[in-house]
PLY file of the C-alpha trace (Angstrom):
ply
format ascii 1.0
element vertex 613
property float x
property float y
property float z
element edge 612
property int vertex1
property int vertex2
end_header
19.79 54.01 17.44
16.61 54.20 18.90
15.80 51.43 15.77
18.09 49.06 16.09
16.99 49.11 19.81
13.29 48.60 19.04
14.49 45.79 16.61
17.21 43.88 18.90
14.21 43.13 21.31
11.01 42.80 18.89
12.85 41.55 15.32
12.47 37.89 15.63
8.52 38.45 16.34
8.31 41.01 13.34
10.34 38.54 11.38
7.69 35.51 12.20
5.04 37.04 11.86
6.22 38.55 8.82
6.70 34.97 7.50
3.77 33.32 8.69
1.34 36.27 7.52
3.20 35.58 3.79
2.18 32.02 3.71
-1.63 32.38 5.20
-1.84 34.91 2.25
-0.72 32.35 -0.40
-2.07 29.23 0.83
-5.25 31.61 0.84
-4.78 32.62 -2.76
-4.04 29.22 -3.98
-6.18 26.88 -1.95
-9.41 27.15 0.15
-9.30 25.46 3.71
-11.70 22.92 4.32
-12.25 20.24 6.67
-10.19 16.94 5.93
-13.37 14.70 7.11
-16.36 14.65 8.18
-15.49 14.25 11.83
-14.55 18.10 11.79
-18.15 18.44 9.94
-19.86 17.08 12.54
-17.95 18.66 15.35
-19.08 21.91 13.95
-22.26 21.35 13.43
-22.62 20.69 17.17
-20.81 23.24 18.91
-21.98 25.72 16.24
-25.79 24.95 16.93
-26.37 23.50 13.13
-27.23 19.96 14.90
-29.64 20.26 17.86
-30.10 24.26 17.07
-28.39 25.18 20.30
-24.90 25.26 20.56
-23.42 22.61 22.03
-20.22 21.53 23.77
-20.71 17.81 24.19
-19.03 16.77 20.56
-18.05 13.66 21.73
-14.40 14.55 20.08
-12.96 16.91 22.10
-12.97 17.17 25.67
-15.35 19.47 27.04
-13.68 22.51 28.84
-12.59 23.26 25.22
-16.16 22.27 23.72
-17.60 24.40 25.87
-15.30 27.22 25.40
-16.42 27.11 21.63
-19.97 26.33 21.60
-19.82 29.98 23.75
-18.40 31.75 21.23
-20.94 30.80 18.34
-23.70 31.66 21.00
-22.04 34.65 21.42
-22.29 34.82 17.46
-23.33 32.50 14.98
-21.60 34.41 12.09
-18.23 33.86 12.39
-16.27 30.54 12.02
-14.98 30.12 15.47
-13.88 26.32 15.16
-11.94 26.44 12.03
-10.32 29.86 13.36
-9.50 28.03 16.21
-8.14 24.95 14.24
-6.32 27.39 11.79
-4.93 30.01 14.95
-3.67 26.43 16.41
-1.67 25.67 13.40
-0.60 28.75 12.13
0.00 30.08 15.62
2.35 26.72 16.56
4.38 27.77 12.89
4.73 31.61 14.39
6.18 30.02 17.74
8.16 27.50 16.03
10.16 30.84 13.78
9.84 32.81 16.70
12.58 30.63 18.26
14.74 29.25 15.62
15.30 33.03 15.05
15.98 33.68 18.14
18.49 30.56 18.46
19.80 32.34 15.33
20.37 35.87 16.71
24.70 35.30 16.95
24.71 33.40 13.46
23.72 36.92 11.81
21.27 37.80 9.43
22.14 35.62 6.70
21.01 32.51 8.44
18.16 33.57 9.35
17.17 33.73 5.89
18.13 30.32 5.16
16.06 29.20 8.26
12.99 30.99 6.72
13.79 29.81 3.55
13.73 26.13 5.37
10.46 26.63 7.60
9.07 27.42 4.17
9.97 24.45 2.49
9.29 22.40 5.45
5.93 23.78 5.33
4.95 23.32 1.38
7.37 20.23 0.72
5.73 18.52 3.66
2.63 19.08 5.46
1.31 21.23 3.01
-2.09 19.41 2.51
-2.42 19.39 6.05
-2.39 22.95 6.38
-5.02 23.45 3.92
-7.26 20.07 4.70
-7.24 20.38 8.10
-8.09 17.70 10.78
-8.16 18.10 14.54
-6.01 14.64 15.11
-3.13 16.59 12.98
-3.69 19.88 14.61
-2.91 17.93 18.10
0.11 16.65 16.93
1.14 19.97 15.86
0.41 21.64 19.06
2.82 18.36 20.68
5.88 19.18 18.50
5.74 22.58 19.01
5.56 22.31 22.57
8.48 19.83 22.44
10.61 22.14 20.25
9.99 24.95 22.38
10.87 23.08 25.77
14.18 21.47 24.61
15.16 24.87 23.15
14.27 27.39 25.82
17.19 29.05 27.98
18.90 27.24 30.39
17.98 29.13 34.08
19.38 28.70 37.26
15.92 29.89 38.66
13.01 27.24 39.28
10.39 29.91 38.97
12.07 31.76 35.65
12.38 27.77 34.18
8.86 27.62 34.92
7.66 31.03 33.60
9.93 30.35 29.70
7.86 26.67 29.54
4.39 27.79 29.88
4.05 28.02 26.47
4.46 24.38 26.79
2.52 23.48 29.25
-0.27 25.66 27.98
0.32 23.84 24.17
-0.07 20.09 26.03
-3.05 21.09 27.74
-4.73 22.19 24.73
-3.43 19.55 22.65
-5.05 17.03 25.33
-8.57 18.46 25.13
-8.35 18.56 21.74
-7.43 14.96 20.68
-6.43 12.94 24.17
-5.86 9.96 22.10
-3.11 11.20 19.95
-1.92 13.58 22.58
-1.34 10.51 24.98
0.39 8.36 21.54
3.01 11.66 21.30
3.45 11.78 25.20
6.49 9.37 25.03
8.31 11.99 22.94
7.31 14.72 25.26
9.00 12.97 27.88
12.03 11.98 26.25
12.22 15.79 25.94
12.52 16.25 29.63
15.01 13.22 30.07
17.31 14.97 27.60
17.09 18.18 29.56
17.49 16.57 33.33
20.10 14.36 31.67
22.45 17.50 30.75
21.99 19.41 34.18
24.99 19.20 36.22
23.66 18.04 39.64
20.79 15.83 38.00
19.02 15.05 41.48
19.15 18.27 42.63
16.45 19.96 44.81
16.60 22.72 42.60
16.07 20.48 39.26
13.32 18.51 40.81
11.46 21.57 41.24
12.30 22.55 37.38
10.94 19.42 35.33
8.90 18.46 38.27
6.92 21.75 38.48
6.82 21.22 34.12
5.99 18.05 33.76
3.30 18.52 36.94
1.63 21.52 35.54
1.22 19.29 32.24
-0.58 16.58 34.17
-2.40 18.69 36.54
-4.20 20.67 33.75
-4.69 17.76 32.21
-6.45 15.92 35.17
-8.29 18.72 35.25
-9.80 18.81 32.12
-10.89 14.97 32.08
-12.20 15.72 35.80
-14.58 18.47 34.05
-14.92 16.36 30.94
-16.51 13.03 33.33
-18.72 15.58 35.05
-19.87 17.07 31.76
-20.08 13.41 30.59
-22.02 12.03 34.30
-25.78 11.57 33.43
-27.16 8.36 32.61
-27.80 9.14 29.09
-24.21 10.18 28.43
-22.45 6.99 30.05
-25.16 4.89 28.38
-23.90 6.63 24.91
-20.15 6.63 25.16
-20.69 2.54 26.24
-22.29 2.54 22.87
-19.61 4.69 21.31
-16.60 2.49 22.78
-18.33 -0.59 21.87
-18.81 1.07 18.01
-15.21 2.13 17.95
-13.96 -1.33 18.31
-15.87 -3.09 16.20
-15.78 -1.03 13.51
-12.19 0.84 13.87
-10.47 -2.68 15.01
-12.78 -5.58 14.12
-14.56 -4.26 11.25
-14.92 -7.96 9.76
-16.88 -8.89 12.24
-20.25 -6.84 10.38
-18.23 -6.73 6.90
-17.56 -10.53 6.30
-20.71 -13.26 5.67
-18.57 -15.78 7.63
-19.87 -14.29 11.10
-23.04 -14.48 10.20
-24.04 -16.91 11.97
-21.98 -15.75 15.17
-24.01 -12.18 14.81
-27.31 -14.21 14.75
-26.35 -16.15 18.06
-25.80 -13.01 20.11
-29.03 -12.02 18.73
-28.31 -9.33 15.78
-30.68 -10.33 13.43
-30.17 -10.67 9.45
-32.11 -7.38 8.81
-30.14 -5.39 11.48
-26.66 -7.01 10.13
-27.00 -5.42 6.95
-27.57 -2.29 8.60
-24.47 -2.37 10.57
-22.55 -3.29 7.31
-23.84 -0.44 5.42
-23.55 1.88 8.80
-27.70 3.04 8.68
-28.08 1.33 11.74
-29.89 4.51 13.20
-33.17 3.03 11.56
-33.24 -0.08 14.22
-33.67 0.77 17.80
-32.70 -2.55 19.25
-28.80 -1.76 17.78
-28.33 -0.18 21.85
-25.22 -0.03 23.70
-25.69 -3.66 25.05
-25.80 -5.16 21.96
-22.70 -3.40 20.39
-21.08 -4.29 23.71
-21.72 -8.08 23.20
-20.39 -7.78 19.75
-17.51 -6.33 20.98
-16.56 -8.16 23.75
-17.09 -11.28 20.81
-14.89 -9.53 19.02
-12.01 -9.22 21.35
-11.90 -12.60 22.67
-13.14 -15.06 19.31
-11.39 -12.42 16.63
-8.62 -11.06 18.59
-8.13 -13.97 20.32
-7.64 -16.26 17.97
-5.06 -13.85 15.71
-1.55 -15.24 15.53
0.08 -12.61 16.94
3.98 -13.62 16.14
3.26 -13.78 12.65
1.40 -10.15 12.77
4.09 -8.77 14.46
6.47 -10.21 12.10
4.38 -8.79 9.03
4.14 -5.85 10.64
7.29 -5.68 11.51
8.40 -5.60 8.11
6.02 -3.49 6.90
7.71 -0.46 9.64
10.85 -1.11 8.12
9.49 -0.86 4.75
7.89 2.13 5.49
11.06 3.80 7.63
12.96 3.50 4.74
10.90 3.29 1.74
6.76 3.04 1.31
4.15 5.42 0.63
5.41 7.85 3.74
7.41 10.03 1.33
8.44 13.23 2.31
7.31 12.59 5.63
9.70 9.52 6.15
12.79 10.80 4.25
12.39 14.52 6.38
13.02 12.31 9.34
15.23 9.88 8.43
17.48 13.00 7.39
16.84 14.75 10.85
18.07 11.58 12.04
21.63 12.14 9.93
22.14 15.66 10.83
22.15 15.19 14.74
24.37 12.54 14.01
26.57 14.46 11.74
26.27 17.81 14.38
27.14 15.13 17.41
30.24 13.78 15.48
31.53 17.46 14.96
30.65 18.53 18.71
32.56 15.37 19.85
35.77 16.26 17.43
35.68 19.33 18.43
35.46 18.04 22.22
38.31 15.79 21.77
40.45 18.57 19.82
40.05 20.82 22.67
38.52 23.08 20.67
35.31 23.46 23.07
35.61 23.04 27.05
34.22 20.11 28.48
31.80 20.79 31.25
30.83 18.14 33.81
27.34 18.77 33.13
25.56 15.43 33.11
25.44 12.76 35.80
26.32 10.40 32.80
29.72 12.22 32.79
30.70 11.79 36.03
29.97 8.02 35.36
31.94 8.31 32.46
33.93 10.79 30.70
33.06 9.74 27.18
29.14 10.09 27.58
29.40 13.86 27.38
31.28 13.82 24.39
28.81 10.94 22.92
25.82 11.70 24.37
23.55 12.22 21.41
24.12 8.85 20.10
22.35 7.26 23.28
19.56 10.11 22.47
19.14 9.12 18.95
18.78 4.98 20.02
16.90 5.92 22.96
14.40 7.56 20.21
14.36 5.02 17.64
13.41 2.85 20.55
10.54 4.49 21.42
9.42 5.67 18.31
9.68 2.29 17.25
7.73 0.48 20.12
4.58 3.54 19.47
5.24 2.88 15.86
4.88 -1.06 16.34
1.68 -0.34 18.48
-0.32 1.36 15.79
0.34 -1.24 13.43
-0.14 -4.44 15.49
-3.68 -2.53 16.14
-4.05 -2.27 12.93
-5.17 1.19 12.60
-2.40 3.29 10.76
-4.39 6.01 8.83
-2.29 9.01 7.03
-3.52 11.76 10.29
-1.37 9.24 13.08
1.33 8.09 11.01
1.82 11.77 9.39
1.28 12.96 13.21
4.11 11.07 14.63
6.69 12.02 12.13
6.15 15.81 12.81
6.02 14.95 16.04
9.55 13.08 15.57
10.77 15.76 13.31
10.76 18.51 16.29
12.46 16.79 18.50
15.36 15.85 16.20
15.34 19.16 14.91
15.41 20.80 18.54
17.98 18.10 19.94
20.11 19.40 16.70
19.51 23.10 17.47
20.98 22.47 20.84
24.11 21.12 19.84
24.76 23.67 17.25
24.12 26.16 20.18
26.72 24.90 21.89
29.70 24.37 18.52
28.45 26.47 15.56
31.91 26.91 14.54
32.78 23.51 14.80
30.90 22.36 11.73
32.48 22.30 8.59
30.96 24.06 6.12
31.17 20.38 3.53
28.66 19.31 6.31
26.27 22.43 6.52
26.39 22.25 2.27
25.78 18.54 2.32
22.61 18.42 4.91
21.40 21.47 3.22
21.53 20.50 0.09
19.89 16.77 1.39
17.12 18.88 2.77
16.60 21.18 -0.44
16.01 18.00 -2.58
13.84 16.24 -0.01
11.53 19.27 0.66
11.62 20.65 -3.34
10.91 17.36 -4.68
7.66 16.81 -2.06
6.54 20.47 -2.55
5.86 19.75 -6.69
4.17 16.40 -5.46
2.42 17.86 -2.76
0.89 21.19 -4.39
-0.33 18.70 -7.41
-1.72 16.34 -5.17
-3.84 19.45 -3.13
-5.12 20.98 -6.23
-6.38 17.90 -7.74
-7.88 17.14 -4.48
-9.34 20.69 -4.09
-10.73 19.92 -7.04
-12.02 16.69 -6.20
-13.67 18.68 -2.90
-15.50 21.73 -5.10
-17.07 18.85 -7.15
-18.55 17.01 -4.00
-19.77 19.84 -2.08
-21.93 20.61 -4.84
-24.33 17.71 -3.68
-24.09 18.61 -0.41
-24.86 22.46 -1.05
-28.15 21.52 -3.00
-28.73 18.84 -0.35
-28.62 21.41 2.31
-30.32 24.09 0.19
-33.28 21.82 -0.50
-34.09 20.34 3.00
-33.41 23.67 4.23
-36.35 25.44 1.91
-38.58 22.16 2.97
-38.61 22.51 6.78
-41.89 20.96 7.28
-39.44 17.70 6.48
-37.10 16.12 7.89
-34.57 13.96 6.17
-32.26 11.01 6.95
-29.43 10.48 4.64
-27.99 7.22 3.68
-24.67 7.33 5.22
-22.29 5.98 2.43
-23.91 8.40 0.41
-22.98 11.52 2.20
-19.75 10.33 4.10
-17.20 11.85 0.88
-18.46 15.79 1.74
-16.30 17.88 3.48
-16.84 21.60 4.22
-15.51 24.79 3.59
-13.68 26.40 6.92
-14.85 30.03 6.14
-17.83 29.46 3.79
-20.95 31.62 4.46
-22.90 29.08 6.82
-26.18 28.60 8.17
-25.35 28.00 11.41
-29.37 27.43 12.50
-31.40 23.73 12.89
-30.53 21.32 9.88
-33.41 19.23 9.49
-31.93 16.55 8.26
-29.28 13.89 9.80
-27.52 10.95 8.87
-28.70 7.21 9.80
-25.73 6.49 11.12
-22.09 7.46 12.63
-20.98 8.43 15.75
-23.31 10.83 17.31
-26.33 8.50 16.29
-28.66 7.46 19.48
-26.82 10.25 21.41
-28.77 12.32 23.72
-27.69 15.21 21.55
-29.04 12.91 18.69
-32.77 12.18 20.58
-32.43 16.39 21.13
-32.75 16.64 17.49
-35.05 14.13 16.37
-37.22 15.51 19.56
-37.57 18.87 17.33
-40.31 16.56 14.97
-41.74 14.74 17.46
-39.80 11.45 16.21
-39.54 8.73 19.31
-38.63 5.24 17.10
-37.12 6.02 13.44
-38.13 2.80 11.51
-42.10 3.29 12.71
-42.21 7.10 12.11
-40.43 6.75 8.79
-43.07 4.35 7.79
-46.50 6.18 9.29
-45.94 9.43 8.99
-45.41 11.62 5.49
-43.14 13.99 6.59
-39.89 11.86 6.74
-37.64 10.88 4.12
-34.59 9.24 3.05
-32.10 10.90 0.70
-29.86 8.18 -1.65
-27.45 8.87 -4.15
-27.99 7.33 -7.36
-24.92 5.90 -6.77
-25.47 3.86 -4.05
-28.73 2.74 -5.52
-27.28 1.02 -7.95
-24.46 -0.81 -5.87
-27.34 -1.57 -3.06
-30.92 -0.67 -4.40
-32.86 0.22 -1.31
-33.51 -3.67 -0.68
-31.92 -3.09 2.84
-34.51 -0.83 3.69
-37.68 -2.91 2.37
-35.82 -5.85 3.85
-35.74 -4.57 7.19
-39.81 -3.85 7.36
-40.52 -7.13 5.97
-38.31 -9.05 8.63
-40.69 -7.81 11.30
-43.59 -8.97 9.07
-44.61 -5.60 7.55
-44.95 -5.28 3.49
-43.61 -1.44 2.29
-43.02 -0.17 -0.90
-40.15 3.14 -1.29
-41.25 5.42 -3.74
-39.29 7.94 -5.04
-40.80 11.29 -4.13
-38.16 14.16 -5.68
-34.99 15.00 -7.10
-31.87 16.79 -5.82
-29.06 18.14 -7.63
-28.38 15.10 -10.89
-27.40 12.49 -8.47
-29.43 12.32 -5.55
-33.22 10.86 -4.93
-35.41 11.30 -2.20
-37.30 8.65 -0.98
-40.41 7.78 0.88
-41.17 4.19 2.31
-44.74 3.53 2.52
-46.50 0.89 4.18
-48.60 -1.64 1.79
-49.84 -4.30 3.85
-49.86 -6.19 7.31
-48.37 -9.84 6.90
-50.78 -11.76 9.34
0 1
1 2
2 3
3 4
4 5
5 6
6 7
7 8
8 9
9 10
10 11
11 12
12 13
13 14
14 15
15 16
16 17
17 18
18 19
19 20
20 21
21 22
22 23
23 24
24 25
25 26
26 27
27 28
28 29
29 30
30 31
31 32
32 33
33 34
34 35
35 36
36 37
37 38
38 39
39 40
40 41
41 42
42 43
43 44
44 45
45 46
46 47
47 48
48 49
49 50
50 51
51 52
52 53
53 54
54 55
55 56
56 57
57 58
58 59
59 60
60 61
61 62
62 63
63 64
64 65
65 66
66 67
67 68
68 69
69 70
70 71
71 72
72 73
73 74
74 75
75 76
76 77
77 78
78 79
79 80
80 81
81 82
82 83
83 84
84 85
85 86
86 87
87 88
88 89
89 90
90 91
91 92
92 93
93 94
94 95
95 96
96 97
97 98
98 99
99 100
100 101
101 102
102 103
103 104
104 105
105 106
106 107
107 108
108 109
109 110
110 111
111 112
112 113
113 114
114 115
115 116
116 117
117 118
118 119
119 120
120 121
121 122
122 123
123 124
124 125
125 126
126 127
127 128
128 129
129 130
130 131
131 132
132 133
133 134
134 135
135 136
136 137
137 138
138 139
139 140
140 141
141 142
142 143
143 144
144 145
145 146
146 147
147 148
148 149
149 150
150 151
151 152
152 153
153 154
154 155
155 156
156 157
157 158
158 159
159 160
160 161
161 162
162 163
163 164
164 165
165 166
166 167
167 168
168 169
169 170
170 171
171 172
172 173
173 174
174 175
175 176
176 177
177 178
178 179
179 180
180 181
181 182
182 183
183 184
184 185
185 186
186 187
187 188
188 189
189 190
190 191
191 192
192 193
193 194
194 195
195 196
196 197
197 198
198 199
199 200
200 201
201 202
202 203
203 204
204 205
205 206
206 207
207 208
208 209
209 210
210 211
211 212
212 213
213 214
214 215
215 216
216 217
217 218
218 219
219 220
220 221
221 222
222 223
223 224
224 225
225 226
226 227
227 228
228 229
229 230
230 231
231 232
232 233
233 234
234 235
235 236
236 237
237 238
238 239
239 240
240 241
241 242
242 243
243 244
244 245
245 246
246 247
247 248
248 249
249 250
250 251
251 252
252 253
253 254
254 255
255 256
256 257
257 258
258 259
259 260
260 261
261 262
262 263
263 264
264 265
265 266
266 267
267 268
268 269
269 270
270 271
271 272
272 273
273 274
274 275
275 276
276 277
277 278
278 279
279 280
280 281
281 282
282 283
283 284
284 285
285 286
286 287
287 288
288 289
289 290
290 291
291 292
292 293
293 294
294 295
295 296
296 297
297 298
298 299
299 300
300 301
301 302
302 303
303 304
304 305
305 306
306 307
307 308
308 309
309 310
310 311
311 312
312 313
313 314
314 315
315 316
316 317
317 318
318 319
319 320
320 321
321 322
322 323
323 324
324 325
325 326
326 327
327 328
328 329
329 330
330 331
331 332
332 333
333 334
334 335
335 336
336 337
337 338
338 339
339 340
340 341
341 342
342 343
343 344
344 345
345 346
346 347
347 348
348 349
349 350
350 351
351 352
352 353
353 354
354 355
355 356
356 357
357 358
358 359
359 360
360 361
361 362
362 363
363 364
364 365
365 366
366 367
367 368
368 369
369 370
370 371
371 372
372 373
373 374
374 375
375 376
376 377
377 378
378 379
379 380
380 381
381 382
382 383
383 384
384 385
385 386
386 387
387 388
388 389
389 390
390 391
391 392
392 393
393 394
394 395
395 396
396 397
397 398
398 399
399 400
400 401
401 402
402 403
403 404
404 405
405 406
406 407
407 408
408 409
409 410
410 411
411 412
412 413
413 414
414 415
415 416
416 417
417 418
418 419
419 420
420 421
421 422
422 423
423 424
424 425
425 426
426 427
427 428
428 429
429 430
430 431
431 432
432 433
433 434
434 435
435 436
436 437
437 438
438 439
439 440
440 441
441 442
442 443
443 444
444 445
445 446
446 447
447 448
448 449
449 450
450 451
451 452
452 453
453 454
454 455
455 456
456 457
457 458
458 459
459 460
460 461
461 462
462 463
463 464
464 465
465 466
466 467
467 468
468 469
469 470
470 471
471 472
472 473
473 474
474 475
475 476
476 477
477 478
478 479
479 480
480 481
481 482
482 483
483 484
484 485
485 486
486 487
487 488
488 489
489 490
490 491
491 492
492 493
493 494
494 495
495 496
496 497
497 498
498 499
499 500
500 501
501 502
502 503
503 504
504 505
505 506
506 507
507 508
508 509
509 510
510 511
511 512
512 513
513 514
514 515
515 516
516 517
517 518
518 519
519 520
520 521
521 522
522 523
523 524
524 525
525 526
526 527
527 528
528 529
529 530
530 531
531 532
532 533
533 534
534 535
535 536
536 537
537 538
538 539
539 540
540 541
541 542
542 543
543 544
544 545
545 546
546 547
547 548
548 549
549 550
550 551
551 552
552 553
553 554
554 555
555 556
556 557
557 558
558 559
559 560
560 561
561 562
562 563
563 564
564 565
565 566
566 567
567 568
568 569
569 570
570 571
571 572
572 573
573 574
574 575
575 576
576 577
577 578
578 579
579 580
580 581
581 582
582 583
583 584
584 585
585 586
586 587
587 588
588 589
589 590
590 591
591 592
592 593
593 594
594 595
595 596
596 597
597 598
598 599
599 600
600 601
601 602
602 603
603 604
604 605
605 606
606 607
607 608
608 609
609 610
610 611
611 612
């Protein structure tokens, strides 16, 4: 008795757990974790202490209260893996909420169901995101923390009580905030669907304007934006010096030229344009092939003139009807069809079963099967909007998810970790607004409908899981092959630190690291010449550590500095663009190749010949 007591209150948490501890174990057998890009890398690197040798919280990524919060723990010790625990506890921990509650919605269905749920969450899991569980990116992550805190809002118990509303939503709140200081940008695209989540609520209260629901969503939705003012409040103050505005003009004016207008230093017709705002020949090709870390004249005023060139000569003169026509298309296309498979078919059939759930609620309804409560202020408008109120949800939705989707795309910047985002993000709130109704007429669906939609999402999820496992392992594959480089790259300048080494950025930018490899966390003495942290204070930290003020001069006079080049890239580029750039200010050098690393990758040493009088 005693048991079945300790179970009744504790069994859905043993259960998730249970569940999520069985797929960390066999995505750990299978697969390694690493780090989807190089952002992650780099994030690391800084709040770990690899970069400047001190950990750090200003990673230019995140905001800083969470930083911070990291960079103390790998002072506290440098051993363990604190960022991709955090990444992995944020992901993993979102999946043990996300079971925790379907289980519980499950609790009168009996114990049946709740195997089929598992069985679902499962597929869900390795028939969909399952590369994004095992290459894991902080932009995804976000999202993840944004769907589960939708799923658990529009699914927690309905209370009378302000305060005991409140106390069930923290979780929310608490998964926003975090969400926010992890990736603001992609936490601020997912808001919308946040707050359609507190519309449907307010929407389904019966005295919608009442004091006592104000204070409900109000005190929600105002804990959500008061913890996040408060973060970008500590963020700007982190952020206030001189040096630190100065950089993130530079990294603003960066961002848009090369994540909007990327044509602009890619295509030989602006030439000419680039030479009039004063960007010289020599420091255009190191813009195009990103190393412009050698050239201390590419500042934040000069980035900011090519941007604001950008904006008004490129964007400006863009015909926008016709992009949003093409564009247009092209989110049909990829509603319905495209590239976005499973992630686009998991939806579109989320879509169908709140439709096919509404249908039988409103039957039911109609039949008298189910009493009709006056619950919404819609209903007291009119009758019918009770019985068909998820069909104004579900267009209400495709609305908005079709004005954010329509946004990415006119931008032109619709990588895999935003579109992938928002259809997770999607995904919970269909699959909460359809948990709801069955709450509310679990009898009233026919079984033909729960075999259909099951059977819909079996082949969806089955089909993407043999894709998607294929697709990981050759890409682990692809991963262990890389990282070989960059192990002997790191295990050479490391066992040279009288060195220090700047890397050729396109020939470095494929590695991406292990989450729980043995690491080094101390000083790397080496860097690339280019990316986002480049002419940072952080970045002038680290360089400081050899004494190295102005990169192209101390490169040239001193012996201690070196560039690394894959052999690749030599023979797309040669190292023209380096002897180039000395000779446009009037200086002869040679680069001579000074050792090997690994099969594929040179080290280099430019040396000065002779002053052109």
């Amino acid at each position: 008795m005693e048991y079945r007591k300790t179970w009744g209150k504790y069994g859905n948490y043993i259960l998730a757990f249970f569940t999520v501890a069985v797929h960390v174990f066999l995505l750990g057998v299978c697969f390694d974790f690493y780090y989807d890009l190089n952002d992650d890398t780099m994030m690391h690197d800084i709040m770990a202490g690899i970069y400047t040798g001190t950990p750090d919280g200003h990673n230019m990524q995140t905001l800083y209260p969470l930083g911070a919060a990291l960079a103390l723990c790998y002072r506290l010790c440098r051993q363990i893996p604190w960022y991709g625990l955090f990444l992995c506890l944020c992901q993993f921990g979102c999946f043990y909420l996300i079971c925790v509650r379907i289980y519980r919605l499950a609790d009168k269905s009996g114990g049946w169901k709740k195997v089929i749920l598992l069985l679902a969450t499962s597929l869900y899991l390795w028939g969909v995101c399952l590369a994004h569980f095992i290459n894991i990116q902080y932009t995804v992550t976000c999202a993840m923390l944004s769907a589960t805190a939708i799923f658990l809002f529009l699914t927690s118990r309905e209370r009378t009580s302000a305060w005991r509303f409140f106390a069930d939503n923290l979780p929310s709140v608490f998964l926003v905030v975090v969400a926010y200081q992890l990736r603001s940008e992609m936490l601020l695209l997912t808001f919308p669907f946040i707050c359609l989540a507190g519309l449907y609520r307010i929407l389904e209260e019966k005295k919608v304007f009442a004091k006592e629901n104000l204070y409900k969503y109000g005190s929600v939705l105002g804990a959500m934006l008061g913890g996040m003012f408060v973060c970008l409040v500590i963020d700007s103050m982190a952020y206030g010096s001189r040096e630190w505005k100065d950089f993130r003009s530079f990294f603003d004016a960066r961002t848009t030229v090369y994540d909007f207008y990327q044509e602009l230093v890619t295509d030989d017709a602006y030439s000419e344009s680039l030479t009039g705002l004063g960007v010289t020949p020599a420091q255009q090709v190191l813009l195009r092939n990103y190393n412009f870390g050698l050239d201390d004249g590419i500042d934040s005023a000069l980035l900011g003139e090519m941007a604001d060139y950008a904006v008004e000569t490129i964007g400006g003169s863009k015909d926008f009807g016709s992009i949003f026509r093409q564009q247009a298309g092209r989110y049909v296309y990829r509603t319905f069809r495209g590239g976005d498979t499973p992630y686009n078919m998991v939806v579109l059939w989320a879509y169908t079963a709140v439709l096919a759930v509404g249908f039988c609620l409103e039957r039911s309804l109609r039949a008298g099967k189910l009493p009709v409560e006056s619950r919404t202020l819609w209903n007291k408008v009119c009758g019918m909007a009770y019985r068909y109120a998820f069909l104004w949800q579900v267009m209400l939705l495709a609305v908005v998810r079709t004005a954010i989707w329509m946004f990415i795309l006119m931008r032109g910047r619709d990588p895999e970790r935003i579109t992938h985002s928002l259809y997770m993000v999607e995904f919970a709130l269909l699959a909460a607004m359809c948990a709801r109704m069955l709450a509310r007429c679990r009898k009233a669906i026919g079984k033909g409908v729960v075999f259909v939609m099951t059977a819909a999402f079996c082949l969806i999820t089955v089909g993407g899981m043999t894709d998607s496992i294929v697709r990981v392992q050759a890409d682990q594959e692809w991963r262990e092959k890389a990282n070989q480089s960059w192990l002997a790259i790191d295990a050479y300048c490391r066992s040279h630190k009288e060195n220090f080494y700047f890397e050729d950025v396109y020939s470095t930018v494929s590695f991406s690291h292990k989450l729980f490899s043995q690491r080094d966390n101390t000083y790397a003495n080496y860097d690339i010449l280019g990316g986002w942290m480049c002419k940072s204070p952080l970045y002038d930290e680290k360089l400081g550590r050899y004494d190295i003020g102005s990169v192209s001069e101390d490169l040239l006079e001193r012996n201690d500095l070196y560039v690394i080049m894959s052999d690749v890239e030599l023979t797309d580029r040669g190292l023209d663009w380096l002897t180039d750039y000395y000779r446009a200010q009037g200086i002869m050098a040679v680069v001579e190749q000074a050792d090997r690393i690994d099969e594929g990758y040179g080290v280099y040493q430019v040396i000065m010949e002779s002053l052109d009088d």
